[in-house]
C-alpha positions as CSV (number, residue, x, y, z in Angstrom):
1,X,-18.6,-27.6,5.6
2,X,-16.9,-25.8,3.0
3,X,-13.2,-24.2,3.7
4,X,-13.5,-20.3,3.7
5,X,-12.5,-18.1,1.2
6,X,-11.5,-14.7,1.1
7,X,-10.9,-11.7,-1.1
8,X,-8.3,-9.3,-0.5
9,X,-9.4,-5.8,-1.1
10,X,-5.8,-4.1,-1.4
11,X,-5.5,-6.8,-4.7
12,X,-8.9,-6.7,-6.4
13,X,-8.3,-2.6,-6.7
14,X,-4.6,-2.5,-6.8
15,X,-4.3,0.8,-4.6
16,X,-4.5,0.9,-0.6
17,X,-7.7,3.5,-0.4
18,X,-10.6,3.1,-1.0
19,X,-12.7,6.2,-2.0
20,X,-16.3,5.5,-3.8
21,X,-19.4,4.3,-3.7
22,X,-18.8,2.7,-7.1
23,X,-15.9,0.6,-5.4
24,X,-17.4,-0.8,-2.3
25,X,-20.9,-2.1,-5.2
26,X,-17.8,-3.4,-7.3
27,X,-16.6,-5.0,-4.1
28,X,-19.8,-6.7,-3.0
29,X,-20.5,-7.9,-6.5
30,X,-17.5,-10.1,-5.9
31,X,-18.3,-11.1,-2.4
32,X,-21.7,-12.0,-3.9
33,X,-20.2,-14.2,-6.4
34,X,-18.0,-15.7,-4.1
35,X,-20.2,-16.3,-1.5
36,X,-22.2,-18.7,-3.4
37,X,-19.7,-21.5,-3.2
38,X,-18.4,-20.8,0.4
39,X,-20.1,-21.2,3.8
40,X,-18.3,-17.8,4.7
41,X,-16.0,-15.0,3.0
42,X,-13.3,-12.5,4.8
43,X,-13.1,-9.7,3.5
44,X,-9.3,-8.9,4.0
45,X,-8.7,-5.4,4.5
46,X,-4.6,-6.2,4.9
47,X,-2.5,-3.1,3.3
48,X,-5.4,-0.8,3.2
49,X,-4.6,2.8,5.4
50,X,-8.1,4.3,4.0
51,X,-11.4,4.4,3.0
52,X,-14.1,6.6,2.9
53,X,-16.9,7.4,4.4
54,X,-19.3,7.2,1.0
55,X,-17.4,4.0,0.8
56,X,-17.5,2.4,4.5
57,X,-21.7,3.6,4.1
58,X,-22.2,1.9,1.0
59,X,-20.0,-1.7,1.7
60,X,-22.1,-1.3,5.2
61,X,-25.4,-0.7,3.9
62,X,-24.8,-3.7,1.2
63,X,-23.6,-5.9,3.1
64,X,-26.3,-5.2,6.1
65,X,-29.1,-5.8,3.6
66,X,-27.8,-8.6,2.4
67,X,-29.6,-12.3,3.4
68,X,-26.2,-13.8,3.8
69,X,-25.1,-10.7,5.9
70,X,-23.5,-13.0,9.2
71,X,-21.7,-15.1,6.4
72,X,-19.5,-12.2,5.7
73,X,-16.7,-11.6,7.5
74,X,-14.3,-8.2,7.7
75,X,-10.7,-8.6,8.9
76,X,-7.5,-7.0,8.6
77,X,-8.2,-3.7,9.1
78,X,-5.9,-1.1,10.4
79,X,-7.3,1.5,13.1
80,X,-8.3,4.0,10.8
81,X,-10.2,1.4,7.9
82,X,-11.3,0.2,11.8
83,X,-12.9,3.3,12.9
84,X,-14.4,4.3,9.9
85,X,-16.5,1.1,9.4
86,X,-17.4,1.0,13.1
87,X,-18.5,4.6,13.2
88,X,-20.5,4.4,9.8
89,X,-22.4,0.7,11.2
90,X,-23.5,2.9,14.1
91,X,-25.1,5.8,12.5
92,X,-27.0,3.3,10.3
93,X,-29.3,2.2,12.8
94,X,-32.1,3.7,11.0
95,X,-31.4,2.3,7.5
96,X,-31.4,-1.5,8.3
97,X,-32.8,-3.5,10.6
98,X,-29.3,-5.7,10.7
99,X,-26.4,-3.2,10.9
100,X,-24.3,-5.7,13.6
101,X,-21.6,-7.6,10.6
102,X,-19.4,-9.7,12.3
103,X,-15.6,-8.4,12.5
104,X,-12.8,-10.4,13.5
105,X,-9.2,-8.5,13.6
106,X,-6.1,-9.6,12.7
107,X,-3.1,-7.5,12.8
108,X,-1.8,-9.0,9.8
109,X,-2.5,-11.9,6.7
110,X,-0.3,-14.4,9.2
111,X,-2.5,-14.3,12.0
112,X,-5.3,-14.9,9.4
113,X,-4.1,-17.8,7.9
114,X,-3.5,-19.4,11.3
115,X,-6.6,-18.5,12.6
116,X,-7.6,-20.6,9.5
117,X,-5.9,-23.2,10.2
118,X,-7.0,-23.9,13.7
């Protein structure tokens, strides 16, 4: 098994929200190209306070489509980056047939890297 990587959001668009559909397809284009040498990625939301809702559908929908969908991994979200994705997965019932992504929370990048290290 390969170790997993991850990509922190808050450093691949130097700004803590997140407001366009542009973003989240720039954001899965590097989840895609990451993915391919990793059995699983974490998305590390760490230092984010907000995204949107044209970007929480888009990185949702993505992701949801995707064949590799239960590799990826969201995690260090604050309540409100929280909210949004939950609330956007659950009125997108109709547009996938997977819309359950598998989200782990950490309250912050230490408890990540020990739960890595366990």
């Amino acid at each position: 098994m390969r170790s997993p990587a991850s990509i922190s959001v808050r450093s691949q668009f130097h700004s803590s929200t997140l407001h366009s559909r542009e973003q989240a397809q720039q954001l899965y284009t590097s989840i895609m190209m990451f993915i391919r040498n990793t059995d699983e990625i974490y998305i590390d939301f760490s230092e984010i306070q907000f995204v949107s809702r044209s970007f929480a559908d888009e990185l949702i929908y993505l992701t949801s489509a995707s064949n590799r969908r239960n590799q990826i991994i969201f995690c260090c979200m604050n309540n409100s980056v929280d909210q949004m994705i939950q609330a956007v997965g659950n009125t997108q019932n109709g547009k996938s047939k997977h819309s359950d992504l598998p989200v782990h929370k950490f309250p912050n990048t230490e408890s990540l890297l020990h739960y890595f290290s366990e």
